[in-house]
N, C-alpha and C positions, 0 to 999 in steps of 0.2 A: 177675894176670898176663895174663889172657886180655884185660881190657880194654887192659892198654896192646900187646899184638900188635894187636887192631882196630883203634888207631889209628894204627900205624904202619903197617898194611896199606892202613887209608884213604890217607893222607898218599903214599904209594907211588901209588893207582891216581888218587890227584887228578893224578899229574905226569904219568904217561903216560896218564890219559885226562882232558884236560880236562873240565868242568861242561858241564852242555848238556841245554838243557830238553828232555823224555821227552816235550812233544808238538811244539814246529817246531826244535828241534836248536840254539835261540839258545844260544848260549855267554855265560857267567855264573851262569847260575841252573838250580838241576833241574827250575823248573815257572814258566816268566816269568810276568809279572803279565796279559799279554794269556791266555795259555792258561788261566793261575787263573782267572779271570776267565770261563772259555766253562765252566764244572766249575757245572750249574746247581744250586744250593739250593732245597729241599725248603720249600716254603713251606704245604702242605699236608699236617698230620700224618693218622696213622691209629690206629688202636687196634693195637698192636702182637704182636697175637695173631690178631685177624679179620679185622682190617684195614678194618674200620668207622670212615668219619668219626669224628678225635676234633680237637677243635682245639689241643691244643697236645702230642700226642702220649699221650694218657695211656691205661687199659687201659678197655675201657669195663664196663657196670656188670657185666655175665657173665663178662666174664675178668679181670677184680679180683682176683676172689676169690682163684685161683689162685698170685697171686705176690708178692712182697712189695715189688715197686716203686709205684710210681704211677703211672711209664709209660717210656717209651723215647723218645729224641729221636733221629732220623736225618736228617743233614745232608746229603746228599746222595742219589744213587741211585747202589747198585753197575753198573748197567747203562751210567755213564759212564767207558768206558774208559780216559780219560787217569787218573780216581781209580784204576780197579784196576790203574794202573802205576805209580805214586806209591804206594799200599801194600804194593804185591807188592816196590820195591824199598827200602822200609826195612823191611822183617820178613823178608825173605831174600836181597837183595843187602846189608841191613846198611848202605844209606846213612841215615847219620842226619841227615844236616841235609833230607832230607824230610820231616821231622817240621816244619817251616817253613811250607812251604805248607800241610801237611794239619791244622795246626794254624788255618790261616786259614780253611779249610773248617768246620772245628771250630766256630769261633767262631762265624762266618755262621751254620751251625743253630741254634746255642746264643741266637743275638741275637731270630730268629722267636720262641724259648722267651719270652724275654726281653720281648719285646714284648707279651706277654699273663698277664705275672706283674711284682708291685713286690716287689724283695726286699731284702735290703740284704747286701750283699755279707759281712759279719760274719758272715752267717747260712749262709754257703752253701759247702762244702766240695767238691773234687774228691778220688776215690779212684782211682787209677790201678788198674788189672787188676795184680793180681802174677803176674812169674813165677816158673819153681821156680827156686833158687838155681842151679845147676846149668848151666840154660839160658842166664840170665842171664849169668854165667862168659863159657860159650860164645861167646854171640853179643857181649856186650861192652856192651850195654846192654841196659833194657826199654823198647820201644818203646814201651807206652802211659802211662810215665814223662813220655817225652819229650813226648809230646804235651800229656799235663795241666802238664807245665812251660815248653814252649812258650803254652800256651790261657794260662796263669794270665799272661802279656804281656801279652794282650792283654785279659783279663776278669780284674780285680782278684779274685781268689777264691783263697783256703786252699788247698793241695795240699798233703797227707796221704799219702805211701805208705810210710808205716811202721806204720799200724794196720792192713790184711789184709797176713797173709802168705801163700804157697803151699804147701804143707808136705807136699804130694804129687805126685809128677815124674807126665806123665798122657802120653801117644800126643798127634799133634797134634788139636785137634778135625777142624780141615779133613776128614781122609780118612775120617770116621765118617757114618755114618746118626742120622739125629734119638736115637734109642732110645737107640744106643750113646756118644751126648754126654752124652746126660744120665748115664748112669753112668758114664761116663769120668770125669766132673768132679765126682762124689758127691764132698761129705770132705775135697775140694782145696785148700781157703781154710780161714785160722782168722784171729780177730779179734783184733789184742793189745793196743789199746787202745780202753776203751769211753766214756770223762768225755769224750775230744772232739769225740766224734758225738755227744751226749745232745741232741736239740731241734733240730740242725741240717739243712737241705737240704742232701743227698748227691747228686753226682752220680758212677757210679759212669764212670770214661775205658776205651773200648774202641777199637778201630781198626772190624772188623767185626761184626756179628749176626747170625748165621743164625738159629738157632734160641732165641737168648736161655738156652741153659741155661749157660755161664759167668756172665754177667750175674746170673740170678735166682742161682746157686751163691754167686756175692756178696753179694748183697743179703742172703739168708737169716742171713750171718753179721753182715752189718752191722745187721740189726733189732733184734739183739739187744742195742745200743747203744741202744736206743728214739729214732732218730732221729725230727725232724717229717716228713719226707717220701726218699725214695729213687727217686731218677730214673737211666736208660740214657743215656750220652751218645755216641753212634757217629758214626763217617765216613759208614754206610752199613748198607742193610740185605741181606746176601748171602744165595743161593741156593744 
């Protein structure tokens, strides 16, 4: 019920507010190909914990230990504002064909990735972020759904989001302190299928990162599938 009200609500504000790019107001599109275009990509990864030189984003050998990914990929910088308005309006203005451009963002990071690994696309799954059922309802989709089904357009890759589910409604992380994320999102995820991740590169689809404790709250469930490796795939890394 709730998704088909959100599209009827969309279809409503598409007639009375036309399309029109969020940075020079072009009508047709929410983020023209000139302003996508000015949105610069992260061509230099870091260790996603120290923030130590890493070349393709991975943790390095001190904060390894700590986590169960391999490392985080961030495609952009949150510090570019026309990105934090194109996220800000499809996870709470609820435009979803944002998910379009930010999905081309997506991909850009993912291509740097790309260029310093041979993999074979057989090999390599997307796990969208779940959310709780509930929310999902609400808002009418999951946006990091969208994104990993947009991405997977343009990067031939598996998209999986029926093996994490969310299985605990949590406060948003946004308004919490580091400490209080990490226990907010204790518990949150459970794994419900494990034969499809066995051996495969995972990447896990998020919109932002702050502190990576959603991320690694996934990962911890996804390990347990004994995948061959677990990677962060973000828009950006927030503050």
């Amino acid at each position: 019920m709730w998704e088909g009200i959100s599209k009827i609500w969309q279809f409503i504000l598409d007639i009375i507010f036309p399309i029109k790019c969020i940075g020079c107001l072009w009508e047709g599109e929410w983020v023209c190909s000139s302003c996508l275009s000015e949105i610069e990509i992260n061509k230099k990864l870091a260790c996603p914990r120290c923030g130590c030189i890493s070349d393709d984003g991975s943790f390095c050998d001190q904060c390894r230990v700590t986590s169960k990914m391999t490392g985080i990929v961030a495609a952009a910088s949150y510090e570019d504002k026309l990105l934090r308005q194109a996220v800000h309006a499809l996870k709470y203005k609820f435009v979803r064909d944002m998910s379009r451009p930010l999905a081309t963002i997506l991909h850009a990071g993912l291509k740097v990735w790309l260029s310093r690994h041979q993999v074979d696309w057989q090999d390599v799954i997307f796990v969208p972020v779940p959310l709780y059922r509930q929310r999902q309802r609400q808002r009418g989709f999951n946006q990091t759904a969208l994104l990993a089904q947009e991405l997977n357009k343009r990067a031939k890759f598996t998209v999986r989001d029926d093996v994490l589910v969310r299985i605990k409604s949590t406060p948003a992380q946004a308004k919490l302190d580091p400490i209080k994320r990490r226990k907010n999102i204790k518990g949150a995820f459970q794994l419900e299928k494990t034969a499809i991740l066995r051996g495969k590169t995972i990447f896990i689809i998020d919109d932002i990162c702050t502190t990576s404790a959603t991320l690694e709250e996934c990962a911890k469930e996804i390990d347990k599938a004994k995948p061959r490796k677990i990677w962060g795939l973000v828009l950006a890394r927030g503050k």
